[in-house]
C-alpha atoms as a printed R data frame, in Angstrom:
    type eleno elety resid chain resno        x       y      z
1   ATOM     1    CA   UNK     A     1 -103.311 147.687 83.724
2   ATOM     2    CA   UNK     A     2  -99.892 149.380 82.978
3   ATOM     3    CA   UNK     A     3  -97.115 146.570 83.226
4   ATOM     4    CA   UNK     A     4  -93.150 147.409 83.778
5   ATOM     5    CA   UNK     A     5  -92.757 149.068 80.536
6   ATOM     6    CA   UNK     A     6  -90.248 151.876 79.148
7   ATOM     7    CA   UNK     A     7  -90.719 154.940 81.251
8   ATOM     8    CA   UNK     A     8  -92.509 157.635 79.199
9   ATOM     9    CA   UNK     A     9  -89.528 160.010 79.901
10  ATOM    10    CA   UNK     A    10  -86.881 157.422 78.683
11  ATOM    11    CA   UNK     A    11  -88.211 157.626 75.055
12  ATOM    12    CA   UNK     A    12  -89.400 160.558 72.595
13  ATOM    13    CA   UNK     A    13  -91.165 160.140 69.329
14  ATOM    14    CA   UNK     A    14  -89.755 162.448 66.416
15  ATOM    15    CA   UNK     A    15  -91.413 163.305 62.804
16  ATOM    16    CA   UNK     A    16  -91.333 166.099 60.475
17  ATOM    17    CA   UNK     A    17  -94.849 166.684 61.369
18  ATOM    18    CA   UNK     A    18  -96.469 165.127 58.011
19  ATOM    19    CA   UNK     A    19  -99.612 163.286 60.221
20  ATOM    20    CA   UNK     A    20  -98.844 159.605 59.005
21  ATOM    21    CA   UNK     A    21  -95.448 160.116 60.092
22  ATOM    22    CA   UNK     A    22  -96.591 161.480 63.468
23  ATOM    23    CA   UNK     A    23  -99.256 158.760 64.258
24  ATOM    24    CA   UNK     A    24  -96.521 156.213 63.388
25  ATOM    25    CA   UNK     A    25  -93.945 157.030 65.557
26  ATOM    26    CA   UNK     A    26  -96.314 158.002 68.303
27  ATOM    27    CA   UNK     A    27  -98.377 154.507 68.118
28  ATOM    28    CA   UNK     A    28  -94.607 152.686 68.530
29  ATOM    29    CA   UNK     A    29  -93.621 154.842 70.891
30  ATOM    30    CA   UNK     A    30  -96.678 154.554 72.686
31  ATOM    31    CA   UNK     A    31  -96.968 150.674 72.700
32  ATOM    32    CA   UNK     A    32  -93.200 150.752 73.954
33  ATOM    33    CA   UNK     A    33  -94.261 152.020 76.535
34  ATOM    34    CA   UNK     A    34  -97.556 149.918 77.651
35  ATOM    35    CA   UNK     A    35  -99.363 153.367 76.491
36  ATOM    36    CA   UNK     A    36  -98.476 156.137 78.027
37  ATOM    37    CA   UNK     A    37  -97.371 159.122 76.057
38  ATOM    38    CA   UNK     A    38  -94.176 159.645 75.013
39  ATOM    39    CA   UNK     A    39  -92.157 162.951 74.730
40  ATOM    40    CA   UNK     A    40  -92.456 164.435 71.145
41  ATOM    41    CA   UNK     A    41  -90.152 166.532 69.256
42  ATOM    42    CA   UNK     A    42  -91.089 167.681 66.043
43  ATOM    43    CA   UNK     A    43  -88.539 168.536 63.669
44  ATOM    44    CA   UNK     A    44  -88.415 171.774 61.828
45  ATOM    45    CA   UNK     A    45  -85.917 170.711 58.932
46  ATOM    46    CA   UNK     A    46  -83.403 173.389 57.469
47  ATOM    47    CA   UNK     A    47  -81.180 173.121 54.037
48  ATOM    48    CA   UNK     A    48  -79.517 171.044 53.304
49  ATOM    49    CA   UNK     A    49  -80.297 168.701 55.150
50  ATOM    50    CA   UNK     A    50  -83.983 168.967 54.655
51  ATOM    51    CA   UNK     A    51  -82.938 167.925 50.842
52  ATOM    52    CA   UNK     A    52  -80.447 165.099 52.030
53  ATOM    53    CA   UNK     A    53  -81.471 163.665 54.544
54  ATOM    54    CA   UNK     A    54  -80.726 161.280 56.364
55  ATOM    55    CA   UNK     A    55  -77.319 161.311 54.681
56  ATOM    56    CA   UNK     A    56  -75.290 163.002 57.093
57  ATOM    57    CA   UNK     A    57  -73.706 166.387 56.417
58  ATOM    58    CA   UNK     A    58  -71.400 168.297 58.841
59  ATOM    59    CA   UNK     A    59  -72.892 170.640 60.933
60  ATOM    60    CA   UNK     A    60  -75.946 168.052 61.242
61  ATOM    61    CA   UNK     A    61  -76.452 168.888 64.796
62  ATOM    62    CA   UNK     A    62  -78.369 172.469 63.547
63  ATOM    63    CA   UNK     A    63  -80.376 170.602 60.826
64  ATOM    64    CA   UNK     A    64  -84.093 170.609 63.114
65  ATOM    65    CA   UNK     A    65  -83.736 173.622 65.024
66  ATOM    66    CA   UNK     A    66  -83.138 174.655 68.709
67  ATOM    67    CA   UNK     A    67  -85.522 171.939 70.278
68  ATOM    68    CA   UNK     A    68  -84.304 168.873 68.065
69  ATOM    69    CA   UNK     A    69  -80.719 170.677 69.260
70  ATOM    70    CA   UNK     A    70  -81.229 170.579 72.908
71  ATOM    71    CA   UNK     A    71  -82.375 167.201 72.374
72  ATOM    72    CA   UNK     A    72  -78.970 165.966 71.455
73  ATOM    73    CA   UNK     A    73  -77.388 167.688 74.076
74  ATOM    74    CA   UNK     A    74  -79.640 165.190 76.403
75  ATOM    75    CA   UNK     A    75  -80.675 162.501 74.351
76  ATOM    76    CA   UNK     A    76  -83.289 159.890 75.757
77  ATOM    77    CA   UNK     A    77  -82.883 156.360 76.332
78  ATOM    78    CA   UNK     A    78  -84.737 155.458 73.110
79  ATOM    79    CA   UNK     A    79  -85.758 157.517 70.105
80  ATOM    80    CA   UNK     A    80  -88.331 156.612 67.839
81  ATOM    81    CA   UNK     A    81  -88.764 158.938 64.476
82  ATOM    82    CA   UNK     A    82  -90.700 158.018 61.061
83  ATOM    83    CA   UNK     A    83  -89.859 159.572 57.852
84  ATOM    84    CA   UNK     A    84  -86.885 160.299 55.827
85  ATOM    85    CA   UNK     A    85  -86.309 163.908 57.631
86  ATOM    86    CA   UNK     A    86  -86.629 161.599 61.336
87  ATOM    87    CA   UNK     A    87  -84.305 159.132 59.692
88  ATOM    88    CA   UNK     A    88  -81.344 161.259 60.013
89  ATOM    89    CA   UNK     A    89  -82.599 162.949 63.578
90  ATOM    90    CA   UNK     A    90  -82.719 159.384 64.728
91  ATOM    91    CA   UNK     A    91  -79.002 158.480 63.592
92  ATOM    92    CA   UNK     A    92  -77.854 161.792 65.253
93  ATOM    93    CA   UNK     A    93  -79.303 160.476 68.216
94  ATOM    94    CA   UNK     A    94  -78.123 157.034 68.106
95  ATOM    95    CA   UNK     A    95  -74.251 158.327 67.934
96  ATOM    96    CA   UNK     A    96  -75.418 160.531 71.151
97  ATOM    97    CA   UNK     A    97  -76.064 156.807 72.842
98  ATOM    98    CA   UNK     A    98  -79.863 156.491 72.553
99  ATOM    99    CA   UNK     A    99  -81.813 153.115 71.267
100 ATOM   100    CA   UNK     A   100  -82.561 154.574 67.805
101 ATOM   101    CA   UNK     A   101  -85.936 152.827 66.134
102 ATOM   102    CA   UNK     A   102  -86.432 154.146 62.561
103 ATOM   103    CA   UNK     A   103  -89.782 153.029 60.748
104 ATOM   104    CA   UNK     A   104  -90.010 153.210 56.856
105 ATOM   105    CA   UNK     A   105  -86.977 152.573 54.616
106 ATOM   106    CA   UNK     A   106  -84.435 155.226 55.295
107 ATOM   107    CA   UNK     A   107  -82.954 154.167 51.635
108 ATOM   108    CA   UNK     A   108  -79.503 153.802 52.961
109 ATOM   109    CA   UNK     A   109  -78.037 151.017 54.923
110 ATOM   110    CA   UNK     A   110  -80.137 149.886 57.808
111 ATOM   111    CA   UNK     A   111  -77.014 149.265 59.740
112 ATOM   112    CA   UNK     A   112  -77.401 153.278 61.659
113 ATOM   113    CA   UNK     A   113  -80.306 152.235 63.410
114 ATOM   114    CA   UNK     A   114  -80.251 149.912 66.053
115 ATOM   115    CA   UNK     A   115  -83.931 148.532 64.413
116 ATOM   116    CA   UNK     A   116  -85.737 149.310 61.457
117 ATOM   117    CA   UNK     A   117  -89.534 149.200 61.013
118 ATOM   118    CA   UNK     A   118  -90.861 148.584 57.644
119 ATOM   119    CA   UNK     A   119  -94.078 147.271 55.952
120 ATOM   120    CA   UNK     A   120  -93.778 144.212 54.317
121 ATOM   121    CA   UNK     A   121  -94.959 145.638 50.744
122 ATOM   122    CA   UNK     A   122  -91.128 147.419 50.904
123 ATOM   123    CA   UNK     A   123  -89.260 144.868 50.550
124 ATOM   124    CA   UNK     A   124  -86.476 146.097 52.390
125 ATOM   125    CA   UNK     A   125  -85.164 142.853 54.965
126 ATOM   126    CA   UNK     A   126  -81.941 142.642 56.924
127 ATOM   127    CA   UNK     A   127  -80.544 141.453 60.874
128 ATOM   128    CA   UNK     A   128  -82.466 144.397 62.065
129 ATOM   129    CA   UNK     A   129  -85.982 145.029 60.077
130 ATOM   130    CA   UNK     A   130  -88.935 144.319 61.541
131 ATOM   131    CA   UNK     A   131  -91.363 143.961 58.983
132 ATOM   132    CA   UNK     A   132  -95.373 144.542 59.716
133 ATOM   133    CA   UNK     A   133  -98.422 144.641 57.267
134 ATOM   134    CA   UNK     A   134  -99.247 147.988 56.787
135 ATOM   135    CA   UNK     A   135  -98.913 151.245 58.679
136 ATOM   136    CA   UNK     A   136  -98.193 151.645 62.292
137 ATOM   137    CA   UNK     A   137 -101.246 152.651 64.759
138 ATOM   138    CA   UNK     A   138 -102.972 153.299 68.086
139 ATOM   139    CA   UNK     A   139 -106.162 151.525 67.110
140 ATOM   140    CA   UNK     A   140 -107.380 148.745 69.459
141 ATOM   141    CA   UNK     A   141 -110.517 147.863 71.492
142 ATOM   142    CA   UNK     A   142 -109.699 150.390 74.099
143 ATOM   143    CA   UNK     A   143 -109.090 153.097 71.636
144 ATOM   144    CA   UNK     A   144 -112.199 152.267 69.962
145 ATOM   145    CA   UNK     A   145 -114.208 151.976 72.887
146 ATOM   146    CA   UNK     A   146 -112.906 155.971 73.162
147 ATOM   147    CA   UNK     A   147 -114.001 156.795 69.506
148 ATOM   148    CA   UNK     A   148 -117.249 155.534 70.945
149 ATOM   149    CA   UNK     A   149 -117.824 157.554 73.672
150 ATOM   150    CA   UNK     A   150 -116.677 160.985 71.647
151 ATOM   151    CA   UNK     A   151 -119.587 160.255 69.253
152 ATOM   152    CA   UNK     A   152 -122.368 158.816 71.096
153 ATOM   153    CA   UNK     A   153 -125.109 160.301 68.786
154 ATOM   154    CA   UNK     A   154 -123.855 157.574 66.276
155 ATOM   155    CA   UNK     A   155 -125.464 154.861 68.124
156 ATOM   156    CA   UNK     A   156 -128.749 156.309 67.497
157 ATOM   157    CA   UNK     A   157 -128.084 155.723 63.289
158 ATOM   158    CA   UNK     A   158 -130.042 153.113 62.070
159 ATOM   159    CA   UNK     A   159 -127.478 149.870 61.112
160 ATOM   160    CA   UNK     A   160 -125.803 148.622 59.099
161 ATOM   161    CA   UNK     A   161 -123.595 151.652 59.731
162 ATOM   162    CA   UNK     A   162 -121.194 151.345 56.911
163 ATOM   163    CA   UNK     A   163 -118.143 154.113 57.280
164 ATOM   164    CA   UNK     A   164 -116.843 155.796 53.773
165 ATOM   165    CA   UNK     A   165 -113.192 156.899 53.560
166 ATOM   166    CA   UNK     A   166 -112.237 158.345 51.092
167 ATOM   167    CA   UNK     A   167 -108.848 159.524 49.939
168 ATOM   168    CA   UNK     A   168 -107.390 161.221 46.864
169 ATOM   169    CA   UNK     A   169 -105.212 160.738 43.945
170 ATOM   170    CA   UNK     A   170 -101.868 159.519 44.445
171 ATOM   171    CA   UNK     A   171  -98.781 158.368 41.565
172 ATOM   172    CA   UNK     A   172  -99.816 154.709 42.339
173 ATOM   173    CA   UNK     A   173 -103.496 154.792 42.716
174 ATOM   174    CA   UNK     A   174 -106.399 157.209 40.974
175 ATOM   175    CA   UNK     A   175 -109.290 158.074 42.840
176 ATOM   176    CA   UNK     A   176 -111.281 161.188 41.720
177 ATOM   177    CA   UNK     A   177 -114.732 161.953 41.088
178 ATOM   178    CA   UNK     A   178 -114.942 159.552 38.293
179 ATOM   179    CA   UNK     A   179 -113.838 156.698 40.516
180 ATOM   180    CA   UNK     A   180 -116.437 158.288 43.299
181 ATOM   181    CA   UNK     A   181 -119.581 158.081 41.111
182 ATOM   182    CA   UNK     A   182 -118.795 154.001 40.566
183 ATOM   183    CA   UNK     A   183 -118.238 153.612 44.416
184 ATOM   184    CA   UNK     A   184 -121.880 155.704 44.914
185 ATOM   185    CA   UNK     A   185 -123.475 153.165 42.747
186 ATOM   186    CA   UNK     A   186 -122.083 150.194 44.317
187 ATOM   187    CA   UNK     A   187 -123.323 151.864 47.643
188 ATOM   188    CA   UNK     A   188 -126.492 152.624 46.369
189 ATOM   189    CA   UNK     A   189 -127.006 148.733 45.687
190 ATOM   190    CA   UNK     A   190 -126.366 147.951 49.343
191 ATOM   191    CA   UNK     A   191 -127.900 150.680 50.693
192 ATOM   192    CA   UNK     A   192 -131.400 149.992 49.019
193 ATOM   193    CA   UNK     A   193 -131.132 146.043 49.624
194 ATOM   194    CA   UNK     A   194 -130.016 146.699 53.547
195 ATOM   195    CA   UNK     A   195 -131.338 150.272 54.096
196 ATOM   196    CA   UNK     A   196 -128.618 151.581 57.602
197 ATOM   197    CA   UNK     A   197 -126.608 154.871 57.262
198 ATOM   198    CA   UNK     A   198 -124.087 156.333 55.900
199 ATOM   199    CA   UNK     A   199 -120.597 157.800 57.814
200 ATOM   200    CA   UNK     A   200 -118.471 159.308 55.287
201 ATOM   201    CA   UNK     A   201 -115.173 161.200 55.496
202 ATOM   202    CA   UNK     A   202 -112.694 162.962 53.568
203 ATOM   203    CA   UNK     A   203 -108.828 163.441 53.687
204 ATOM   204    CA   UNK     A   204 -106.219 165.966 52.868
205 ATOM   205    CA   UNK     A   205 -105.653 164.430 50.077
206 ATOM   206    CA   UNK     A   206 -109.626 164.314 48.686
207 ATOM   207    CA   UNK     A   207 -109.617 167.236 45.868
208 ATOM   208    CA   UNK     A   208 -111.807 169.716 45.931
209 ATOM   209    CA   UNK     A   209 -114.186 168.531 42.907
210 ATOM   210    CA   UNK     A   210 -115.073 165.439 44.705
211 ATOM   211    CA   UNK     A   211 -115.665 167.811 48.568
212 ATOM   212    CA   UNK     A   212 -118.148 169.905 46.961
213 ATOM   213    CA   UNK     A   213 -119.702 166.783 45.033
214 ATOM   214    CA   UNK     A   214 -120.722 165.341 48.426
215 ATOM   215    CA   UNK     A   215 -122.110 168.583 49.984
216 ATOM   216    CA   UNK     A   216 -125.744 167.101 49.957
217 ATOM   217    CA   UNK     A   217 -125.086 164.099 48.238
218 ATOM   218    CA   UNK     A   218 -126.268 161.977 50.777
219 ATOM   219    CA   UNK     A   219 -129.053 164.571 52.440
220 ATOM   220    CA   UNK     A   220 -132.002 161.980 52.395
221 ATOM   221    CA   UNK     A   221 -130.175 159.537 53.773
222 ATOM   222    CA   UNK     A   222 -129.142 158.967 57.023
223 ATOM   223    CA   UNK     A   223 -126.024 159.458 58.952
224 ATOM   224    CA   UNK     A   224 -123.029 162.268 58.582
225 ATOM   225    CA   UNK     A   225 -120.781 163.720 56.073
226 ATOM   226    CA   UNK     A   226 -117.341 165.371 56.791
227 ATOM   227    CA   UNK     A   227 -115.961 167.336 53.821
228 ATOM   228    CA   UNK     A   228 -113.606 169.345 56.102
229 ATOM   229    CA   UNK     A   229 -112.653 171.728 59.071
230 ATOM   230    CA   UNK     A   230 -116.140 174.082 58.231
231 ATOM   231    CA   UNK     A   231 -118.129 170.775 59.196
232 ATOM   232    CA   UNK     A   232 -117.167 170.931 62.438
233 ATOM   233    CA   UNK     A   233 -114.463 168.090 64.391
234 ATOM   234    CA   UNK     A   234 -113.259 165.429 62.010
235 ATOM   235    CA   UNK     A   235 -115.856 162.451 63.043
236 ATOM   236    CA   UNK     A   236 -113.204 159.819 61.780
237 ATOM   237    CA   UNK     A   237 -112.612 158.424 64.838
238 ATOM   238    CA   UNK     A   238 -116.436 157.425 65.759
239 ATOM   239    CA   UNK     A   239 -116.853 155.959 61.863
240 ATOM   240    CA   UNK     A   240 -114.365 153.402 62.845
241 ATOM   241    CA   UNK     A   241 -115.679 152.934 66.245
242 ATOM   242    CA   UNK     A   242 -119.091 152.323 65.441
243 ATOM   243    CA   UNK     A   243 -118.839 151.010 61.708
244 ATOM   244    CA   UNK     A   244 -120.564 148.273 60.885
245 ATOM   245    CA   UNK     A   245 -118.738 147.807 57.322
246 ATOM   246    CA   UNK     A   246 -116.321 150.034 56.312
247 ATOM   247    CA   UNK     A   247 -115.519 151.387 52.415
248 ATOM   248    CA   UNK     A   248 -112.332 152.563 51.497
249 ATOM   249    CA   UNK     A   249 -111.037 154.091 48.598
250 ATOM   250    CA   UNK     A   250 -107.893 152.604 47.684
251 ATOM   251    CA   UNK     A   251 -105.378 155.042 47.576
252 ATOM   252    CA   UNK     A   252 -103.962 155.317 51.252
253 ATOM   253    CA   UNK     A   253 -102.227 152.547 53.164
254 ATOM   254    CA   UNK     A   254 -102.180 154.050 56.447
255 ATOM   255    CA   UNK     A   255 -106.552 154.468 55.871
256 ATOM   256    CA   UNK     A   256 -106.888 151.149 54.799
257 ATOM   257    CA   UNK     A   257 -104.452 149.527 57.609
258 ATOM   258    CA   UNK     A   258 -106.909 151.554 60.084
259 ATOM   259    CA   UNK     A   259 -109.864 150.108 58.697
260 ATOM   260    CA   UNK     A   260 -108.281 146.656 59.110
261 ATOM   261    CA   UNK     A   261 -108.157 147.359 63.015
262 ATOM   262    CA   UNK     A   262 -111.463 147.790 63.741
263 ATOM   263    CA   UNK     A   263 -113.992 144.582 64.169
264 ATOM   264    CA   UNK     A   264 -115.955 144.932 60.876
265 ATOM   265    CA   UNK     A   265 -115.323 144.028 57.467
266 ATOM   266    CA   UNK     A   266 -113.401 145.963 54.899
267 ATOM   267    CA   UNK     A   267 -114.569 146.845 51.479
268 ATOM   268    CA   UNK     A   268 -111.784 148.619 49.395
269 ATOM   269    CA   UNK     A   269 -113.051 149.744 45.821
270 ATOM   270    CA   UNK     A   270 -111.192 148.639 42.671
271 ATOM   271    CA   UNK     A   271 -108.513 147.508 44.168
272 ATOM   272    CA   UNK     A   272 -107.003 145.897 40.570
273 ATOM   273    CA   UNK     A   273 -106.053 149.247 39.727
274 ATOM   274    CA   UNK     A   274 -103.414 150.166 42.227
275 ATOM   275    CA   UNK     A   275  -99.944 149.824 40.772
276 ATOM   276    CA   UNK     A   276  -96.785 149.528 42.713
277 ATOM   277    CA   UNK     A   277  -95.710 148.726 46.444
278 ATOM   278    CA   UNK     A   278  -99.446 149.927 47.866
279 ATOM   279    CA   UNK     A   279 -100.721 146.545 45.550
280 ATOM   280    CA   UNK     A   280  -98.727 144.226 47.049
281 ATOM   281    CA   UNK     A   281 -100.216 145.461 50.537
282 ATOM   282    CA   UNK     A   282 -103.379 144.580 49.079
283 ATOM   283    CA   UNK     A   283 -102.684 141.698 47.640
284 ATOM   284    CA   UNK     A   284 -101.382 140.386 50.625
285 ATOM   285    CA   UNK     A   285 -105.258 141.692 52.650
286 ATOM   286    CA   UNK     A   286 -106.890 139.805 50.072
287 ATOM   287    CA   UNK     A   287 -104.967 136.914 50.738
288 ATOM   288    CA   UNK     A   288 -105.564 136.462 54.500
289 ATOM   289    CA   UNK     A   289 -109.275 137.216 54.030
290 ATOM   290    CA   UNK     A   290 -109.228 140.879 55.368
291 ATOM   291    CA   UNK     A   291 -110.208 143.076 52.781
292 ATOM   292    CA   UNK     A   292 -112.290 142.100 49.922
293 ATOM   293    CA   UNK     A   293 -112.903 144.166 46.313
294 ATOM   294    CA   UNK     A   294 -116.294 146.445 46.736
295 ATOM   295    CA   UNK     A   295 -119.095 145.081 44.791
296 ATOM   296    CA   UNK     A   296 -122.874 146.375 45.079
297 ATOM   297    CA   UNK     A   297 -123.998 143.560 47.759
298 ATOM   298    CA   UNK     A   298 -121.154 144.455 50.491
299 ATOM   299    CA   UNK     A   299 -121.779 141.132 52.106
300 ATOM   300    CA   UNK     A   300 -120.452 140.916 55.956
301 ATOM   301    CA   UNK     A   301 -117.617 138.348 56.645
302 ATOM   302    CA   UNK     A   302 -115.869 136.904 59.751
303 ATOM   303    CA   UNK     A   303 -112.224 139.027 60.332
304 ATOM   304    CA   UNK     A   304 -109.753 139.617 62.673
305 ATOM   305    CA   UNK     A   305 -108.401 142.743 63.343
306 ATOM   306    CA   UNK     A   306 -105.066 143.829 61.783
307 ATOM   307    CA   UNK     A   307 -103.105 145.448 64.741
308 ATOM   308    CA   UNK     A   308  -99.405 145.330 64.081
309 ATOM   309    CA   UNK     A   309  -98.305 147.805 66.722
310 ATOM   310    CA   UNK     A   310  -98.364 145.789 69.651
311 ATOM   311    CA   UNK     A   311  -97.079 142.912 67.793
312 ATOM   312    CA   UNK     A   312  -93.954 145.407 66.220
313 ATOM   313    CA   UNK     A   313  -92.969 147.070 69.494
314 ATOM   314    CA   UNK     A   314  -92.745 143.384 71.181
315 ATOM   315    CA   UNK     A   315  -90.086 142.613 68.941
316 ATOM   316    CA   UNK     A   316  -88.578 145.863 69.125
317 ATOM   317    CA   UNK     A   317  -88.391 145.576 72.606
318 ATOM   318    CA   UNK     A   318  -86.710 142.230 72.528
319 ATOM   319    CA   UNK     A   319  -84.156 143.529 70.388
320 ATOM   320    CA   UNK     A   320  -83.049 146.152 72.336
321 ATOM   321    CA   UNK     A   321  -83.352 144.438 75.700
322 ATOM   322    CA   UNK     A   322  -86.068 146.167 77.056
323 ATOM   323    CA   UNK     A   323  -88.790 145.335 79.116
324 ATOM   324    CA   UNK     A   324  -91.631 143.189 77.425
325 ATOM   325    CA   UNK     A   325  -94.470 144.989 75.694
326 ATOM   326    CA   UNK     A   326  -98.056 144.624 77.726
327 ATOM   327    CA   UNK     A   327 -100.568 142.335 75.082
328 ATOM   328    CA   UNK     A   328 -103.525 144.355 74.647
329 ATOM   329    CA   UNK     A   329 -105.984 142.079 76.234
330 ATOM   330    CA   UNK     A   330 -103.640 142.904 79.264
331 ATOM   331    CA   UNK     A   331 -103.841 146.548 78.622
332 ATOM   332    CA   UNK     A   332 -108.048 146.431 78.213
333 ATOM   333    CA   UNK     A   333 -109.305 143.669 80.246
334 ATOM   334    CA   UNK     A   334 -111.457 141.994 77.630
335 ATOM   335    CA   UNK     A   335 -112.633 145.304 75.931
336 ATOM   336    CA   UNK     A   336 -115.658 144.385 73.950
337 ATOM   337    CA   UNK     A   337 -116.107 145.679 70.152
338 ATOM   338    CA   UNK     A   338 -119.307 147.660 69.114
339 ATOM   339    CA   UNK     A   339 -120.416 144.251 66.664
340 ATOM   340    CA   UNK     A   340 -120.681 141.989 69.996
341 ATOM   341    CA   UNK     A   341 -122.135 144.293 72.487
């Protein structure tokens, strides 16, 4: 049921593009609006600014191009942007009279946005941060209940169904095909205790070695593996939607946070190892009893799922005096998850 929300065409999402960026300002956006789609710009940074953002240069108003430009000339009511490159769209916009609503540090004063969005593993805190564990996102029952129905040949897979994500290599976590052949073993050990299927998918980020690694690694058993765009449409969706334990490598935030959203339990492999602000995000899983480390028995636990959108545009929306966010047992009516129906 849609509520009194923001009008759609009082608020537009901005990014550079980069996906998490886009999903996060989109999901905010979104759930600012009781869910229907907002207007999207996205920006098409030029030097300097590209390089300097979002310090402000003159001659800013050229920085994204001609659509970003005619976007000043009218701005919205509210503007929502994630990234450093949004950061300084979003202050542009914001001296132009919109709402602006930045999410991640812009690593300058929080004080040219009218509300700042961070996770809590940043640190950053002031009068107008909003802090939320993890990444922003549209997962809930209803958009689950969606992933659902675009796979439906998943329900035929024999359970548990347990859902493999797997990442890449970043500066504060490695995960490569060494770390791949220790998470196969663990998996093995479930698999031949419990017997079920296997959903696995790649990202961007997952290098080459490790795609062609899992070409038929997992032919005799059953279930699907995504390596990439010659596989056909990325299944990522339907793992989460009909998951009935979900593996994660532990390299991405914005994976793991998605996980976390779903109804099933969350298995994230070595976590010890991740350095940095991404270990404090799992630290701080571990500690509310919503991840656990990935051994070989991947025994299921009681969880609740981690959905910080609804809960981050409520308090945006009180901030900036607009109307109150719909709850998303408003939104779905009681949606039911794939583990109780």
């Amino acid at each position: 049921m849609q509520n009194n929300s923001l009008d759609s065409t009082q608020i537009c999402a901005v990014s550079d593009g980069r996906a998490g960026n886009d999903r996060q300002a989109l999901a905010l956006a979104a759930a600012l609006t009781g869910g229907a789609p907002p207007r999207v710009v996205r920006l098409r940074p030029r030097l300097p600014w590209r390089l300097l953002s979002p310090r402000r240069l003159a001659g800013a108003a050229h920085a994204f191009g001609p659509e970003f430009a005619a976007l000043l000339a009218t701005p919205p009511a509210v503007v929502v942007g994630c990234g450093r490159q949004a950061a300084l769209a979003t202050r542009l916009l914001r001296e132009r009279g919109a709402k602006a609503v930045q999410i991640l540090d812009p690593r300058i004063d929080p004080a040219h946005w009218d509300v700042v969005v961070v996770p809590e593993h940043d640190r950053l805190r002031g009068a107008n941060v909003v802090s939320v564990l993890g990444s922003l996102h549209p997962i809930d029952d209803a958009w689950l209940a969606r992933a659902r129905a675009a796979f439906p040949d998943f329900e035929r897979l024999p359970r548990p169904r347990t859902a493999v994500l797997l990442g890449g290599r970043t500066r504060h976590a490695r995960f490569d095909r060494m770390g791949f052949e220790v998470l196969a073993s663990k998996l093995e050990v479930a698999l031949a205790r419990d017997g079920g299927s296997v959903l696995l998918t790649t990202s961007r980020r997952t290098p080459k070695e490790l795609r062609d690694v899992l070409a038929h690694r997992y032919d005799d058993t059953p279930g699907t593996v995504w390596r990439g765009e010659k596989d056909g449409p990325n299944p990522y969706a339907g793992l989460l939607g009909w998951a009935d334990r979900i593996v994660c490598s532990p390299d991405s935030v914005n994976m793991i946070t998605e996980a976390c959203a779903t109804r099933a339990p969350v298995f994230v492999f070595d976590p010890d190892r991740v350095r940095g602000r991404p270990r404090r995000f799992l630290e701080a899983l571990r500690a509310c009893g919503r991840i656990r480390a990935m051994d070989g028995a991947l025994d299921s636990f009681e969880v609740e799922p981690l959905r910080e959108s609804a809960r981050a545009a409520a308090m945006v929306a009180e901030r900036l005096g607009l109307p109150p966010v719909a709850t998303e047992a408003g939104r779905e009516g009681g949606q039911s998850s794939p583990q109780s129906s």
